[in-house]
NUDRENDO-492058 format. One record per atom (N, C-alpha, C, CB): residue number from 0; residue in one letter; atom name; x, y, z. Coordinates in nm, 4 decimals, decimal comma, always signed. Each point is the difference from the previous one (the first is absolute). Glycine has a CB too. Layout:
+-----+------+------+----------+----------+----------+
| pos | code | site |       c1 |       c2 |       c3 |
+-----+------+------+----------+----------+----------+
| NUM |    a |   CA |        X |        Y |        Z |
...
+-----+------+------+----------+----------+----------+
END
This chain:
+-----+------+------+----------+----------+----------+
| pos | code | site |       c1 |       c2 |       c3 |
+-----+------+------+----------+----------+----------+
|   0 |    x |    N |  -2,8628 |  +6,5948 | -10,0711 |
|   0 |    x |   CA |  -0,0477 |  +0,1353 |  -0,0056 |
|   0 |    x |    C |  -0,1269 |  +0,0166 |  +0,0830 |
|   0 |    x |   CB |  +0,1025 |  +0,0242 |  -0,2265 |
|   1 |    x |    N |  -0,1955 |  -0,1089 |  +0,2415 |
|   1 |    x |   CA |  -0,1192 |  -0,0154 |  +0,0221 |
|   1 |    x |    C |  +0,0347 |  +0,0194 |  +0,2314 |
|   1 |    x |   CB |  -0,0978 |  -0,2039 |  -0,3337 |
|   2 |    x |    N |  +0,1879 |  +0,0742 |  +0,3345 |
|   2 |    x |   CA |  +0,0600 |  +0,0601 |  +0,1309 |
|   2 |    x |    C |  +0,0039 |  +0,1032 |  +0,0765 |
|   2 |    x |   CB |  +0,0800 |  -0,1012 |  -0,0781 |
|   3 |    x |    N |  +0,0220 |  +0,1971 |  -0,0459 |
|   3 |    x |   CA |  +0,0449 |  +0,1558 |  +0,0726 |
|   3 |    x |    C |  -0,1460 |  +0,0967 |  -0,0320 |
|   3 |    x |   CB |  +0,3204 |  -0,0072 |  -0,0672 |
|   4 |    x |    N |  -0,4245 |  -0,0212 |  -0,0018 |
|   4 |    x |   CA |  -0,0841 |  +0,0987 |  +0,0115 |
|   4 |    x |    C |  -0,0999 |  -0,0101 |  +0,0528 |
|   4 |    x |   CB |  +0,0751 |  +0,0523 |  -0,1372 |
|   5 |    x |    N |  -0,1120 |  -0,2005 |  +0,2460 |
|   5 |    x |   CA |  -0,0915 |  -0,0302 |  +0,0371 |
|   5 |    x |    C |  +0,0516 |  -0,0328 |  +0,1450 |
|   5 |    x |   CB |  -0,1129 |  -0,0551 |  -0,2289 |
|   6 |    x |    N |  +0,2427 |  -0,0081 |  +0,2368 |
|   6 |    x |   CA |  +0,0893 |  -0,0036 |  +0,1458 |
|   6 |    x |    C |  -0,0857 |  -0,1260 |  +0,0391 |
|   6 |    x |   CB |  +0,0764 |  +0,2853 |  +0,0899 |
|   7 |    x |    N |  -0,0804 |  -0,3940 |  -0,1630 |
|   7 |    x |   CA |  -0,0185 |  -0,1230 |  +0,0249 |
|   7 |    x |    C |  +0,1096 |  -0,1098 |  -0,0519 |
|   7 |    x |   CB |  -0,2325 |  +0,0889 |  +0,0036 |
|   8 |    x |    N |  +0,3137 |  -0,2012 |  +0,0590 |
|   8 |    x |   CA |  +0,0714 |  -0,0938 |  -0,0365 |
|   8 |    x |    C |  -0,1303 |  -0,0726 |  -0,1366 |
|   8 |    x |   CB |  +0,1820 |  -0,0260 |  +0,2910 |
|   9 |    x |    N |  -0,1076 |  +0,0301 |  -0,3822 |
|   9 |    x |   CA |  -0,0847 |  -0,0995 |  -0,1204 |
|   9 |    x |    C |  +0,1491 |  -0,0718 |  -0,0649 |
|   9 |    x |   CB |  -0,2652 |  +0,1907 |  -0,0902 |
|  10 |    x |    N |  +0,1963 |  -0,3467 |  +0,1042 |
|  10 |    x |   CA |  +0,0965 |  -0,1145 |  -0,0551 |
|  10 |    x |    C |  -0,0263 |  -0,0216 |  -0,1158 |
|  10 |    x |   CB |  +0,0251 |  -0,1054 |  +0,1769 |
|  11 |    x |    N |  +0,0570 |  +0,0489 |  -0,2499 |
|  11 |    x |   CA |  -0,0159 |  -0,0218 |  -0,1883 |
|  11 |    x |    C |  -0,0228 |  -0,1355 |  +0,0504 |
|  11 |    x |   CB |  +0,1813 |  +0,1667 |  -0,1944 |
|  12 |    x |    N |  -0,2513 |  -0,1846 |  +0,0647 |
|  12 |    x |   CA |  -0,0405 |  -0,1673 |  +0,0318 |
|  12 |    x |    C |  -0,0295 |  -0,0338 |  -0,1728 |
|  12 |    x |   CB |  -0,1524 |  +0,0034 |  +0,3049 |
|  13 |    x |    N |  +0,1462 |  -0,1197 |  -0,3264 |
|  13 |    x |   CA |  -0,0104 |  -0,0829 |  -0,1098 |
|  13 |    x |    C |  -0,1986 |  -0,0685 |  -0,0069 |
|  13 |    x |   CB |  +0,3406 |  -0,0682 |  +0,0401 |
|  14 |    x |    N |  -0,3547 |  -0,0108 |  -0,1671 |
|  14 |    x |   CA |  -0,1204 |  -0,0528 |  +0,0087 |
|  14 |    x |    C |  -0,0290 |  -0,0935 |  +0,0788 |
|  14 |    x |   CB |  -0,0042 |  +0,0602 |  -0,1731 |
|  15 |    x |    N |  -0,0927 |  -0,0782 |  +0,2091 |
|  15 |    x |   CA |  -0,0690 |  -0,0330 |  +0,1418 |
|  15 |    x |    C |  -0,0889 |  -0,1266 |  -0,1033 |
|  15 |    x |   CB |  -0,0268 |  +0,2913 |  +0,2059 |
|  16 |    x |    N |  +0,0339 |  -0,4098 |  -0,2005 |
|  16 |    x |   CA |  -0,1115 |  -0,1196 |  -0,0513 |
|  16 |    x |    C |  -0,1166 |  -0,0497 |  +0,0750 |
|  16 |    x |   CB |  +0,1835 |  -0,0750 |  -0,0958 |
|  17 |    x |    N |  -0,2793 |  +0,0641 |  +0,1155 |
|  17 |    x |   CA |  -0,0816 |  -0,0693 |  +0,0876 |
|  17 |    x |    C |  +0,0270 |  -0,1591 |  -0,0421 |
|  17 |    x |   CB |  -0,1861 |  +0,2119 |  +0,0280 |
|  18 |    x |    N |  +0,2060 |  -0,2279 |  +0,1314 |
|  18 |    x |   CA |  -0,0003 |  -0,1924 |  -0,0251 |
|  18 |    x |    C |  -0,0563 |  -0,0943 |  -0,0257 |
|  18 |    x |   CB |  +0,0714 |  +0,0279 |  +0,0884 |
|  19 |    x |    N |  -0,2291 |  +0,0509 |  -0,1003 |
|  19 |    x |   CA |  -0,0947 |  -0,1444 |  -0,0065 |
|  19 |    x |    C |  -0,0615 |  +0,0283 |  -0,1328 |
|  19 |    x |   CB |  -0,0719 |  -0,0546 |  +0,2684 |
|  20 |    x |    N |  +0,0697 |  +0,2242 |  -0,3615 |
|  20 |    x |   CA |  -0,0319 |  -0,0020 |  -0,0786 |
|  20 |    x |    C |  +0,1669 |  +0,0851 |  -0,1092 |
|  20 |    x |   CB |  -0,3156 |  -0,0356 |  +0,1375 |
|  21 |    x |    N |  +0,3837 |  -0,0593 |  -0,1527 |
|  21 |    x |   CA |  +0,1388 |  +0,0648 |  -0,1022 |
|  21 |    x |    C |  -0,0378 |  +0,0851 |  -0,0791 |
|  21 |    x |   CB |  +0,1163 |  -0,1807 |  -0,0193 |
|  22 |    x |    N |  -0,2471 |  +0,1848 |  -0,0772 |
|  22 |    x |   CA |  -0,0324 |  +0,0838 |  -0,0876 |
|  22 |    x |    C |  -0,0282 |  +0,1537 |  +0,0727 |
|  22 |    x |   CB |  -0,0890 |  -0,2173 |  -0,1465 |
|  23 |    x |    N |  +0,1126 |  +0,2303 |  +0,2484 |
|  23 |    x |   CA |  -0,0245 |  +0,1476 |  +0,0544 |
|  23 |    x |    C |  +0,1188 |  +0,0421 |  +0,0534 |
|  23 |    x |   CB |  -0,2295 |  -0,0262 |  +0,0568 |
|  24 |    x |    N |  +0,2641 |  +0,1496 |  -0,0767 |
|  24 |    x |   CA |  +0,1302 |  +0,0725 |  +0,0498 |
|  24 |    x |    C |  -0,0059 |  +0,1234 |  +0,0099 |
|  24 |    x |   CB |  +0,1147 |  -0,1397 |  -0,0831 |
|  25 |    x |    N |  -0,0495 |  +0,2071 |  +0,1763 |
|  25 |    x |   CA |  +0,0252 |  +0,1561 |  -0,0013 |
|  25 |    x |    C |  +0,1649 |  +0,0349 |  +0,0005 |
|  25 |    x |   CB |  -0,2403 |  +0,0361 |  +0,1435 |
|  26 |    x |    N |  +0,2739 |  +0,0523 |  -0,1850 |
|  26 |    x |   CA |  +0,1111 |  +0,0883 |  +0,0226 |
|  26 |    x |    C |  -0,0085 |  +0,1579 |  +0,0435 |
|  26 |    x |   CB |  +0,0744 |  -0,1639 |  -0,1608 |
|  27 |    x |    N |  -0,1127 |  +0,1835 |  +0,2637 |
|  27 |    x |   CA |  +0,0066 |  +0,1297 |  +0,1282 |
|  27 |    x |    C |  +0,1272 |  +0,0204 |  -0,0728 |
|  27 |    x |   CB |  -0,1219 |  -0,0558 |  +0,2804 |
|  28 |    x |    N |  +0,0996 |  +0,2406 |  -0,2751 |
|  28 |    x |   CA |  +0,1422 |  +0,0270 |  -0,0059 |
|  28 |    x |    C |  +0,0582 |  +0,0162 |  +0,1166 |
|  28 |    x |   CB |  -0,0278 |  +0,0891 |  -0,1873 |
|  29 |    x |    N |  +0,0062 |  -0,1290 |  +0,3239 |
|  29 |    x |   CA |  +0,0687 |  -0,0168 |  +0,1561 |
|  29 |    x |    C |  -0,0969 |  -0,0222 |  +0,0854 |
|  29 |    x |   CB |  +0,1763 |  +0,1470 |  -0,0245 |
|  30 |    x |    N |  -0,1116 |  -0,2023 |  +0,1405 |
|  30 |    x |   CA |  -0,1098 |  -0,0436 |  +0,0869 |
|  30 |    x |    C |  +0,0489 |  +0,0978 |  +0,1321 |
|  30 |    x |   CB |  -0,0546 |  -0,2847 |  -0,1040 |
|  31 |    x |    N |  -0,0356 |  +0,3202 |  +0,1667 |
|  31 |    x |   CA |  -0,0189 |  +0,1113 |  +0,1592 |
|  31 |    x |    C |  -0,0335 |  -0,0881 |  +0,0953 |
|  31 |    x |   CB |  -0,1025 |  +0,2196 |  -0,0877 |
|  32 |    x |    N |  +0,1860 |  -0,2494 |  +0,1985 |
|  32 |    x |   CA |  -0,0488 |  -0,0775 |  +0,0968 |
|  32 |    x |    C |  -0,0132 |  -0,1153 |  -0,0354 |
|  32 |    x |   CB |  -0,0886 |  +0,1512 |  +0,0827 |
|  33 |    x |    N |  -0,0069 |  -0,2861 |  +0,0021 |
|  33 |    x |   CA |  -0,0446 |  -0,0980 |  -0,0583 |
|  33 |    x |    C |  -0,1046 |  -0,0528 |  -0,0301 |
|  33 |    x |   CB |  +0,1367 |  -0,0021 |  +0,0593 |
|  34 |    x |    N |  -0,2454 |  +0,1225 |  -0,0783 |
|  34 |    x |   CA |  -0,1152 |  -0,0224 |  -0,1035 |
|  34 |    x |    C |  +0,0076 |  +0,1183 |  -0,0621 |
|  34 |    x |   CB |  -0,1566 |  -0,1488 |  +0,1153 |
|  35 |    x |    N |  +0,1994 |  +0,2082 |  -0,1902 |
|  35 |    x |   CA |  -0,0399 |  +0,0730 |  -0,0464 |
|  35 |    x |    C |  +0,1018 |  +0,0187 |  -0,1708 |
|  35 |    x |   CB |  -0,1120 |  +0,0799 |  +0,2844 |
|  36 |    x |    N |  +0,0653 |  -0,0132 |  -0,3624 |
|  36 |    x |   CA |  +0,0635 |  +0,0186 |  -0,1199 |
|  36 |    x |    C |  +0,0276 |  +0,0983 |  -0,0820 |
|  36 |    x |   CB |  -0,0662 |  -0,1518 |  +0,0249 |
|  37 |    x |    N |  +0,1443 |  +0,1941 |  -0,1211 |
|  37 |    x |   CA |  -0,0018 |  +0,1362 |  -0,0463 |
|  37 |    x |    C |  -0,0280 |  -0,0405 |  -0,1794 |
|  37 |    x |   CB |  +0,1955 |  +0,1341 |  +0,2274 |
|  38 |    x |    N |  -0,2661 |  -0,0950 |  -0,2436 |
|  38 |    x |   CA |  -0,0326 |  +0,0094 |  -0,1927 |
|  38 |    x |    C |  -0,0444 |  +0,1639 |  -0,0329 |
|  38 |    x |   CB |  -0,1323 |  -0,2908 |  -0,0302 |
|  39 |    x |    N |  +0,2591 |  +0,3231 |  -0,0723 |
|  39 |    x |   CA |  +0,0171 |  +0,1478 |  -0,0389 |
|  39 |    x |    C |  -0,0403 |  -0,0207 |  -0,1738 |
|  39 |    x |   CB |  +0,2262 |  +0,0893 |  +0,2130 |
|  40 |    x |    N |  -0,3525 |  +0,0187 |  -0,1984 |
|  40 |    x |   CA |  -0,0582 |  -0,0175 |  -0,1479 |
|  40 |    x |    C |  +0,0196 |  +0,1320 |  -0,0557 |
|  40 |    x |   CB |  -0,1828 |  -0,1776 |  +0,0446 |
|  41 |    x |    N |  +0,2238 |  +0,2473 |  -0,1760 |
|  41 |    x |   CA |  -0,0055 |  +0,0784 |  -0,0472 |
|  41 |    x |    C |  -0,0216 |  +0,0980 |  -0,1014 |
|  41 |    x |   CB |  +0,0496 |  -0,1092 |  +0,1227 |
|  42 |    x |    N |  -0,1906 |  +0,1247 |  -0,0775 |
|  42 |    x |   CA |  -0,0802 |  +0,1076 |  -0,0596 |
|  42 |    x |    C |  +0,0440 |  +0,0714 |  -0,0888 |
|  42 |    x |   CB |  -0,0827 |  +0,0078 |  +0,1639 |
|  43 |    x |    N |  +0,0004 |  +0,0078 |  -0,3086 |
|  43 |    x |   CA |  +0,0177 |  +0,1269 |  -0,0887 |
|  43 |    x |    C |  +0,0543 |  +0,1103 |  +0,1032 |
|  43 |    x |   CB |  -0,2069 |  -0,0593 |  -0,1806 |
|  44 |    x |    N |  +0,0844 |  +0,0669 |  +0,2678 |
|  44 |    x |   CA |  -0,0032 |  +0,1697 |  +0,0530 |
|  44 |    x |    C |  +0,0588 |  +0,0325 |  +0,1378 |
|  44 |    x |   CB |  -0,2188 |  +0,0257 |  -0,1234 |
|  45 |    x |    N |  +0,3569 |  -0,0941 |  +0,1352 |
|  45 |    x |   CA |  +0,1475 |  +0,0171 |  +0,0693 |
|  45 |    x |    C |  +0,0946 |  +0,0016 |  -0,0589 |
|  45 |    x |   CB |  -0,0554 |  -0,0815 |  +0,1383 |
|  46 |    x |    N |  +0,0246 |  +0,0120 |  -0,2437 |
|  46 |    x |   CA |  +0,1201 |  -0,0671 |  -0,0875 |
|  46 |    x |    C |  +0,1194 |  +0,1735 |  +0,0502 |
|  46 |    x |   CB |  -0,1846 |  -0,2094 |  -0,2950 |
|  47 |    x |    N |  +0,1683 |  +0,3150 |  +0,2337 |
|  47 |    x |   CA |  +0,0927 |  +0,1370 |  -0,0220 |
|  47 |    x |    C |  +0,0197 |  +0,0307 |  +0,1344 |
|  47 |    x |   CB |  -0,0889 |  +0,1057 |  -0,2205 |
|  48 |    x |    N |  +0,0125 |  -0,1892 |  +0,3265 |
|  48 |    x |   CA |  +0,0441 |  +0,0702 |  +0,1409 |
|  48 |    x |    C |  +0,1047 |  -0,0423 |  +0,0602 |
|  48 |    x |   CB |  -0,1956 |  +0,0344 |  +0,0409 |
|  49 |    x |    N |  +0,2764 |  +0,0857 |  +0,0243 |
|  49 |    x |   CA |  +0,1783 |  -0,0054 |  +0,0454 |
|  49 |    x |    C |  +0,0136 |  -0,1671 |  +0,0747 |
|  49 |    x |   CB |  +0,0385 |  +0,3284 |  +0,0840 |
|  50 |    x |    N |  -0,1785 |  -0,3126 |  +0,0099 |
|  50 |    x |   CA |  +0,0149 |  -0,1089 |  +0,0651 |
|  50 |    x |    C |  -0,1266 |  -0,0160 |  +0,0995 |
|  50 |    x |   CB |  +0,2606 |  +0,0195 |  -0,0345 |
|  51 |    x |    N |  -0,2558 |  -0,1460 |  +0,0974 |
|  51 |    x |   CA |  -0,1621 |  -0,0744 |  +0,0735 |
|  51 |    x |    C |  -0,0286 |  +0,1618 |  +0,1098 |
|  51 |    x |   CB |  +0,0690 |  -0,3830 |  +0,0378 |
|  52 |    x |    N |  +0,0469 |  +0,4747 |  +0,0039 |
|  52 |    x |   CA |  -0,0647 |  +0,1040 |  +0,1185 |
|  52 |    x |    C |  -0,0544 |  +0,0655 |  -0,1210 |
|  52 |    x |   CB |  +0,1657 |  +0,0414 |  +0,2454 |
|  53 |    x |    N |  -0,1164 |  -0,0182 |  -0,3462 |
|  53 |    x |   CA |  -0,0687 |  +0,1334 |  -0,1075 |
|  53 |    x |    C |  -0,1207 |  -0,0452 |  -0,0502 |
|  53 |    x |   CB |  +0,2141 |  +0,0898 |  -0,0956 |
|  54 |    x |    N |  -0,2472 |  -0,2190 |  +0,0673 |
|  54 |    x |   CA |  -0,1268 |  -0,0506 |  -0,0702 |
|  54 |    x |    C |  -0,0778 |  +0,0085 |  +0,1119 |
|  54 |    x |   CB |  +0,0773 |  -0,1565 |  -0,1831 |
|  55 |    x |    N |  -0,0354 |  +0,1177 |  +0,3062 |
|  55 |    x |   CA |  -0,0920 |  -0,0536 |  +0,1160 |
|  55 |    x |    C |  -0,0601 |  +0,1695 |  +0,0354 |
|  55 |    x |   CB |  +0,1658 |  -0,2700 |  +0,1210 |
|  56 |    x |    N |  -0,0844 |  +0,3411 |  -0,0672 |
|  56 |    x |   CA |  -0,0184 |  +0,1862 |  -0,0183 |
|  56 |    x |    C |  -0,1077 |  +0,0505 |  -0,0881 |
|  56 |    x |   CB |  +0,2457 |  +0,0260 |  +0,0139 |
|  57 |    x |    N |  -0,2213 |  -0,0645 |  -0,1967 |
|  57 |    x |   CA |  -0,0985 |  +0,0348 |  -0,0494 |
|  57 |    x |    C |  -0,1468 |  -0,0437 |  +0,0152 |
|  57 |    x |   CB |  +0,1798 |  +0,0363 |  -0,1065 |
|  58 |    x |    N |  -0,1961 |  -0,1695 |  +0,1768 |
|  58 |    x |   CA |  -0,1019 |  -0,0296 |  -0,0083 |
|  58 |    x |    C |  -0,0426 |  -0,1451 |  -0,1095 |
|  58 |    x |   CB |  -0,0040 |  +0,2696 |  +0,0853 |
|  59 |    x |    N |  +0,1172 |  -0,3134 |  -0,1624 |
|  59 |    x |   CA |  -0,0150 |  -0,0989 |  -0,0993 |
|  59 |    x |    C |  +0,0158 |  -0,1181 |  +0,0364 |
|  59 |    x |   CB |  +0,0564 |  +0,1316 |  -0,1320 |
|  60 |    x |    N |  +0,0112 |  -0,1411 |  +0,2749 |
|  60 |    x |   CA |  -0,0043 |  -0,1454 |  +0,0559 |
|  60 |    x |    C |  -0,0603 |  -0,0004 |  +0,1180 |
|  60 |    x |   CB |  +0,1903 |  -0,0652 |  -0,0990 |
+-----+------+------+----------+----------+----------+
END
């Protein structure tokens, strides 16, 4: 979804371990290119919005 409203390729991807320290990990919800990452957090105050153009429009993201 994030794709069609932003018109960027975003890949799904799984958790990511660091090798030298195992106790650290992330899970991106997709990765853009090859540095870059996507993590989608969601706010009380979007939560009721249609969608990321309507929140982004109002001003809440």
């Amino acid at each position: 979804m994030l794709q069609l409203q932003i018109n960027i390729d975003v890949t799904n991807c799984g958790l990511f371990v660091d090798k030298d320290q195992p106790f650290l990990a992330a899970s991106p919800n997709g990765l853009v290119g090859d540095n870059e990452i996507v993590e989608i957090k969601c706010p009380m105050t979007i939560s009721d919005s249609e969608n990321l153009s309507s929140a982004a429009a109002s001003g809440k993201v």
